[in-house]
C-alpha positions in Angstrom: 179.5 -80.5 -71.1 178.8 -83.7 -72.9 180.7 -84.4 -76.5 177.0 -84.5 -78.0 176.3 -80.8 -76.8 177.6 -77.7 -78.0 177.5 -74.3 -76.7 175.2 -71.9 -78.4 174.2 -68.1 -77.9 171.5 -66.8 -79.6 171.0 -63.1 -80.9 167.8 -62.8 -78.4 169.8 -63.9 -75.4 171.6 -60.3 -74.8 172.1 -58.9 -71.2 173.6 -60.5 -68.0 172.2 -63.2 -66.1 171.1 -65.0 -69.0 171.8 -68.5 -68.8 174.0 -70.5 -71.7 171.6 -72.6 -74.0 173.3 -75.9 -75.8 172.6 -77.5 -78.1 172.2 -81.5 -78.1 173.5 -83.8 -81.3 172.0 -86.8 -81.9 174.3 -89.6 -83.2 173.1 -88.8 -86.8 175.1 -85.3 -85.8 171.8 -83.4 -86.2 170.1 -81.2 -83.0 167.5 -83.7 -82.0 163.7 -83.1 -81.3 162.0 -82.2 -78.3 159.1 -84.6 -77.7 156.5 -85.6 -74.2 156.1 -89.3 -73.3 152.4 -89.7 -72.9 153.1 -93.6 -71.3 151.6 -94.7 -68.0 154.7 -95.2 -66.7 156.8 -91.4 -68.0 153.7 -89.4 -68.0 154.4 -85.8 -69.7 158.2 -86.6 -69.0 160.1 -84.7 -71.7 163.0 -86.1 -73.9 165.6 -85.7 -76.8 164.8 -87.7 -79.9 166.8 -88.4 -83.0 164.9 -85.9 -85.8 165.0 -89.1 -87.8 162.6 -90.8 -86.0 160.3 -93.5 -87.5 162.5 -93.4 -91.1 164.9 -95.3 -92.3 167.8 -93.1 -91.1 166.7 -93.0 -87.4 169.5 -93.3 -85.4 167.6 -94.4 -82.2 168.9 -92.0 -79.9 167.0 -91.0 -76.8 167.7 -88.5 -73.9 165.5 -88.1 -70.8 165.5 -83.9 -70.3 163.7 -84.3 -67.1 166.5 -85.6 -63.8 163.5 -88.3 -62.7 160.6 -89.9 -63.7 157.0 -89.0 -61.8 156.2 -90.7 -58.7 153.5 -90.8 -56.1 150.4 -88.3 -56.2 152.2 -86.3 -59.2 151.9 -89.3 -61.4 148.6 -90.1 -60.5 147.4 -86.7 -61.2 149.6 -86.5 -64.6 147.6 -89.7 -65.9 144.8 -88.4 -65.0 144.8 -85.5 -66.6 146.3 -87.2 -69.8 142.9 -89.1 -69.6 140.8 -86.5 -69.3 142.5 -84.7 -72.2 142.2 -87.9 -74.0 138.5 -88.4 -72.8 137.5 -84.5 -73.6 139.2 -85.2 -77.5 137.3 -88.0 -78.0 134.0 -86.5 -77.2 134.8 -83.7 -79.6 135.3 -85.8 -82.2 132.2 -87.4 -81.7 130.7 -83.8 -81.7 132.1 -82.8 -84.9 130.5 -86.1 -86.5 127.5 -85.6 -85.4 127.7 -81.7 -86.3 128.5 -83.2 -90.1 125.7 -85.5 -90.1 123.1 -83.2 -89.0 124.6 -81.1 -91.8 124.0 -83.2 -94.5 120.4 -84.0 -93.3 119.5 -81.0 -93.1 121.1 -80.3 -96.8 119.2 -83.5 -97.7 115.7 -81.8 -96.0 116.5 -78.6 -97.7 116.4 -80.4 -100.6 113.3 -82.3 -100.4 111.4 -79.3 -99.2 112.1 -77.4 -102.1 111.2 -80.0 -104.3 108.1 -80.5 -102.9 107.4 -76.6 -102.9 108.2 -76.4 -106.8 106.1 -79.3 -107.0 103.1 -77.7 -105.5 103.6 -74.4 -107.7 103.7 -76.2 -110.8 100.5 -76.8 -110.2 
């Protein structure tokens, strides 16, 4: 076991055959973040990051938690799933602002109509 892990039992993990979890330290001393490198070249490939990340304090560490990076048909089929995923979010955005525009249109319609029906029983 590594200097920057530690072993750790948790109260759920009662019974034989269960396996030893540890925890990993980043160089900060803290148990670091799981996170999933969405990158053409690691696609999905998991890692240990520093929970500091992206602030001042980061410490820069960085783990692979996966043994080896995707190759061959598996990668091809990772990025292309991470596309599609990326394509499908995209068109629901798009969705959602057009849902919101027809919204306020049809507020905006609402609106008008009613004027024009108060107008018409002024009269």
């Amino acid at each position: 076991m590594g200097e920057r892990e530690m072993d750790f039992r948790g109260s759920r993990h009662k019974g034989k055959g269960k396996a030893k979890e540890s925890i990993v330290l980043c160089d900060c001393g803290l148990p670091v973040k799981k996170a999933q490198s969405w990158t053409d070249e690691n696609p999905f490939r998991r890692f240990y990051g520093c929970e500091r990340y992206k602030t001042p304090l980061d410490c820069r560490f960085f783990q692979w938690i996966d043994e080896g990076s995707p190759y061959g048909w598996q990668k091809r089929a990772l990025l292309e799933a991470r596309n599609n995923i990326r394509q499908k979010e995209e068109t629901i955005m798009e969705l959602k602002k057009n849902i919101a525009k027809f919204q306020s249109d049809w507020a905006e319609n609402a609106e008008f109509e009613e004027d024009i029906i108060n107008g018409f029983l002024k009269l």
